[in-house]
N, C-alpha and C positions, 0 to 999 in steps of 0.2 A: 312772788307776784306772777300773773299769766299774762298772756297777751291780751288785749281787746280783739274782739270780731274781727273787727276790721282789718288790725295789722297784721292777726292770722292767714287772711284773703289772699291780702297781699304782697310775703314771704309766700305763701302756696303756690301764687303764681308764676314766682321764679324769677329770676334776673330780669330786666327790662330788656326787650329785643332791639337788637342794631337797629340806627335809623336807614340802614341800606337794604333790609328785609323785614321793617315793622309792617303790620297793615294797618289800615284805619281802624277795624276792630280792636286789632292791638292796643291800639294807642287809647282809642275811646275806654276801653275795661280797665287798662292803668290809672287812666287820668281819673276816672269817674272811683275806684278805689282807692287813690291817693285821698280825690276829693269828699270820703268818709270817715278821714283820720281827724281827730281834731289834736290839736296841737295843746299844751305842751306831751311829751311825751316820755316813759319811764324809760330808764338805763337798759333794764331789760329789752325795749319796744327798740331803741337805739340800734344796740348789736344784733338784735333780728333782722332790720334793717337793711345792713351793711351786706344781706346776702340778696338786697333787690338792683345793686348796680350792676351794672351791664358793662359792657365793655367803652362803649359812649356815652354822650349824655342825652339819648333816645327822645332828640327833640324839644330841651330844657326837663321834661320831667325825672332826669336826675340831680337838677339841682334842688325841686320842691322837694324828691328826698332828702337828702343834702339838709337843706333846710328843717326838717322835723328832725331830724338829727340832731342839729344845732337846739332842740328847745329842750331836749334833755335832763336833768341835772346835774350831771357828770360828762356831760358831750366833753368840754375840753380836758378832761384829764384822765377819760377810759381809756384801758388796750386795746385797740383795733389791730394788732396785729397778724391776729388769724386769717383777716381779711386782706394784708398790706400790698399783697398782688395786683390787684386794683388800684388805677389810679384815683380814680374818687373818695379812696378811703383815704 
């Protein structure tokens, strides 16, 4: 399976930027490509993912990732540990 458009975006975009150096642009181009994911989401779309947290929670929009995570079918019982340096993972 590939990704969706969408979650291709944004994984391209790259980790979510600190809240102590986002700008509002930032913020707006995340939130508005979060806000084109529609939920539930594949195992594949999951671990893609797990490469958009940031080091905080970039103003609650790492928990809505967080959350599409969670709709998964395998959220609670995949490896994330490629990722496990992060705490959001």
């Amino acid at each position: 399976m590939t990704l969706r458009k969408q979650m291709e975006d944004l994984v391209a975009a790259g980790p979510l930027p600190r809240e102590d150096s986002a700008t509002p642009d930032d913020l707006e181009g995340r939130e508005s490509l979060l806000g084109q994911i529609v939920a539930p989401i594949s195992d594949e779309e999951a671990k893609a993912l797990l490469s958009v947290f940031g080091p905080d929670g970039c103003f609650g929009l790492a928990w809505t990732v967080l959350h599409l995570i969670e709709t998964a079918p395998s959220a609670l019982t995949a490896d994330y540990s490629q990722f496990s340096e992060n705490e959001w993972v």
